[in-house]
Each structure stands twice: as C-alpha cells, then as structure tokens.
Phi, psi and omega in degrees: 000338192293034195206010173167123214306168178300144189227176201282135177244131153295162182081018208237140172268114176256146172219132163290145180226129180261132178082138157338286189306344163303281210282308170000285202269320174259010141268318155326290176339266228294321198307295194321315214264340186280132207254330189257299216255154142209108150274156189215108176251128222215113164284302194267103186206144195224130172278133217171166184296332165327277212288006136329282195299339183286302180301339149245043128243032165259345171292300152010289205280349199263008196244342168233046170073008144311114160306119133278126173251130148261135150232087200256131185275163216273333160293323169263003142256047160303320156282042196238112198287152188312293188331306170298331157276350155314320168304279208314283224273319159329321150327323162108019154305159188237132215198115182237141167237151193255140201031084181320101198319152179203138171295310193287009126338317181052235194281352178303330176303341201277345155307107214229151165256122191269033195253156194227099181212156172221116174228160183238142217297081144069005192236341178222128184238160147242110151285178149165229192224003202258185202229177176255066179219160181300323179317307187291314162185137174252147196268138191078354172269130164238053155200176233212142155332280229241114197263116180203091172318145139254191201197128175238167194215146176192142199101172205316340190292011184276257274288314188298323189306307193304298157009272208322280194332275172348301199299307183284342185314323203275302156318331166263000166313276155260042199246112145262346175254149180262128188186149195281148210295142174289151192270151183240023165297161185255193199262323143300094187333122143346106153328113171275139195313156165269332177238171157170175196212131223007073161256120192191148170219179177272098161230153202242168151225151178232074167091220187254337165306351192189097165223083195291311183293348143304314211280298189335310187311284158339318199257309181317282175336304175292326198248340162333130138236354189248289181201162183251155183189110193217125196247111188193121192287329167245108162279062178221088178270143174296165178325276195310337158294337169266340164291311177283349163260355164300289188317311193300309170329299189284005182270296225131345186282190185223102180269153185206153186229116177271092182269159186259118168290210184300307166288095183212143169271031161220070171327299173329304192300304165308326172295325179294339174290299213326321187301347176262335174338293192294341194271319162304317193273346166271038172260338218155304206293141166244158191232150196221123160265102210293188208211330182287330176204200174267150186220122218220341182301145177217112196187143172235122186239125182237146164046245170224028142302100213247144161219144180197123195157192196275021164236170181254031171005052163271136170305348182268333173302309152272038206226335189234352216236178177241131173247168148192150171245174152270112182254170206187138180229068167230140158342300187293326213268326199282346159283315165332302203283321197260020145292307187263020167281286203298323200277313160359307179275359180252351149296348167251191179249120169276134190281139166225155197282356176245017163267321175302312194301001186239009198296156185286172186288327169313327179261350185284331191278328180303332179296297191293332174275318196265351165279321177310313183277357165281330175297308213280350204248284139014268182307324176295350194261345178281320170299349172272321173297000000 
C-alpha cells in the first residue's frame, strides 16, 4: 500500500444522500446488513438519541459475529458518554481514539481526525461530511439542525477507503508519542479522465504531511471553463484557493461560494471568514449565505467534476487535521450535486458588494477583531513550525 496517492477507478456506482433523515437511516441498514466487516471512522459523535440508534446497530452487528472497528477522533468525542463506549466495547467493538488529548502536548492536541467514513465488508462505503449528533438527525424527525450531505459508493473505489482506514487503524494502534503519519502518496496527481461515468477516487490529507486534496482542488479551481460552485461551512480558504477563485471569476467562469449565514456554531470563524468578501465579489465571485439552518455540507463542483467529503479547504483543517473527499466524474452524481446546489442557492441570500460596503459598524468591528485574531494564531504557530 505504501506506494502511490490513489488513482481514478472505473465502474463504481455513487448515490447522493441529503440530509440526516436521509444518510441516517440507510446507514443503519448497511450496518444491520453487514455479515463480515464494519468501519466507522468519526470526528463528532455526542450521546443522543443519534448515537443511541448507531451504538445498537453496532452492538448488534458485532454480537452476531461481525468484526466492528470504531475510530473516533478524541476530541470530538468528548460527549460520546463512558456508558456508551462501555456498551461498544462489551460487545466486543473494538473501539479507538485518535490522538488522545494530554496538556503535555501542547499544540500537538489541534491534531485532529476530521474524516467521516463508513464502511460494510468491503462492498460499501458512505462519505461526508456528517457527525454522529441530534443535530445531524433526531430519529423520527423528518427534517435536520444541521444541513448535510453523504455520498454512498459501491464498487472497486471501497477497496481504496478501506486502505485509508486501515491504514490509520494501524497507525493509531501502534504510534505511542503521537504525531502525524508520514504519507505515502508520490508528488503526482493522477491525470483526470476528460469524460467518465462511475469514475472516482480518494483524495485525503494527513495534516500538513500530505495533501493531494488540496494540490486536487486548486488544479480543478485553474482548469475550470463553465463554472466553480463551492460549499463550505467555515469560510478561511488558503491563499491559493482565493487567488484561483479571483482568477476563475475573472475568466467569465461562474463562480459562486455557497457560504453558511447567521446560524452557524462557531460565529468567530464566520467573521473571520468576512474578511475575504470584498475582495472576491470585486472580482466576480458571487457569494450566497443560506439562511434556513447551519449548512454544514462541504461539496464542489468545477464543470463536471465533484469533491465531496469532510474537509473545508480551510487553513486551519489543513494545517491540523487528517481528511478525505470523494472525488467523481459521473453524470448522474454531478446532476444530484448540481440540483441540490441551485435549490440552495434560492434558500439564501446573495451578498452584493454594494450591500456589503453598507454592512453596520457592529459587523464591521467583529469582522475585523476575529480576522485579527486568526492571523495573529495562524502566524504564532507557523514561528513554532
């Protein structure tokens, strides 16, 4: 395995799934159904009625001879209550967390694993973007907090997720001082098919050690020629992603940034996002903040080309965190993806550069205090690198 970043496979079937009341409910299936294998890779998982129903159909399935693996990361199951992983593990789940908080770590805690997979013996994967919290889906509710896609797969790309899994399982097995996995990708991208139909690959990050899903992005964002539409709940995209989304803008292509509005849980980030605004839409960009809830989906589309998975091609995801998307060149998935774009963007508000230049002093100074303070956070840790 050791030997070359992932490369695009044919034949594999994609299905979009929006929202909780959706991805939910048929991953319980696949779980309930699954006879050999089940991994569950988690940043966010909180105790609720959500991980009620998850935690008994993994005890279920590991009480009727399935290997289960949980790999949650450690920070973001801080609610996830002792009882429940009592539960897990009584069963016999085999049940890990990744990079165990400790103060004598220091800045080593901001590693964090963000990635969101699910897999069934080796025949089924789901990505996405979603967490194991009531927000994300309360049972018997049919509508959601928290606004979000997965993506479920079948066909040879499973064989790769599992690789990524494993690959950290093993790593978080045996790594006793903790620090991030060295990568085993080469420095070349795959070439993208110019047309395809289940065509897909993996691309991941482990931190500042490894990032094809990014270097992926960027060369898609430059290669645009119809349009870019890009979804992200925390907006503090790296230099080069706003330098390649000016440019696109300014070709003619049609760029558009589906952004999270006032209902969002971390407000600071948005303000601190605020600060790229003026500079984007006089380029071009249009920028649109939905409004019915927090929009929490992190998904792209260049042409007909899709990424869809748990990072935000934010400098702080990519700078701590370990990731991965799906990326994909099929017809079907890229009519899904660009359906639930357009009905999005008619659920928001679009920013125009002369409603922003007229924004109140309140929002100017929060813009400006919580942009100050990423920078100043941002540079001390890069004088620690």
């Amino acid at each position: 395995m050791a030997g070359a970043i992932f490369p695009w496979r044919e034949g594999n079937s994609f299905e979009l799934l929006i929202d909780g009341p959706q991805f939910f409910p048929r991953m319980l299936v696949a779980i309930a159904r699954a006879e050999e294998q089940v991994g569950l890779e988690l940043y966010l998982v909180e105790a609720g009625a959500c991980a009620e129903a998850l935690v008994q159909a993994l005890t279920q399935a590991s009480e009727r001879g399935v290997r289960v693996r949980c790999l949650f990361d450690d920070y973001g199951s801080l609610a996830f209550t002792r009882a429940l992983r009592q539960r897990l593990m009584s069963s016999g789940v085999e049940l890990r967390f990744y990079n165990r908080l400790s103060w004598r770590r220091w800045v080593s805690n901001f590693y964090r694993d963000h990635r969101k997979l699910l897999l069934v013996d080796q025949r089924l994967a789901v990505v996405g973007g979603m967490g194991v919290t009531d927000e994300f889906w309360n049972p018997g509710e049919d509508v959601s907090e928290w606004h979000e896609v997965m993506v479920e797969i079948s066909g040879p790309l499973v064989v790769d997720w599992q690789l990524l899994f494993d690959r950290q399982w093993i790593a978080n097995r045996y790594r006793r001082a903790w620090k991030p996995a060295a990568h085993f990708g080469l420095p070349r991208l795959p070439r993208v098919p110019s047309t395809g139909e289940g065509m897909g690959r993996v691309a991941y990050a482990d931190a500042r050690q490894h990032r094809d899903i990014l270097q992926s992005l960027i060369r898609a964002l430059n290669s645009g020629q119809k349009r870019i539409w890009l979804a992200t709940p925390y907006f503090l995209p790296t230099w080069k992603v706003r330098r390649s989304l000016r440019r696109a803008a300014s070709r003619g292509i049609d760029v558009r940034l589906l952004l999270t509005g006032p209902r969002t849980d971390h407000p600071s980030v948005r303000y601190a996002g605020h600060r790229y605004y003026p500079r984007l839409l006089k380029s071009g960009v249009k920028i649109f903040e939905y409004r019915p809830c927090f929009l929490h989906l992190k998904m792209v589309v260049v042409d007909e080309w899709v990424s869809i998975g748990s990072c935000n091609f934010d400098h702080w995801n990519l700078r701590f965190n370990l990731e991965a998307n799906l990326e994909a060149l099929d017809p079907g998935l890229t009519r899904a993806v660009v359906a639930s774009f357009e009905k999005d963007f008619a659920l928001s508000q679009e920013i125009s550069l002369e409603a922003w230049q007229r924004r109140p002093l309140w929002r100017r100074v929060k813009q400006r205090v919580w942009g100050w303070v990423d920078r100043l956070v941002v540079n001390l840790l890069d004088r620690r690198g």
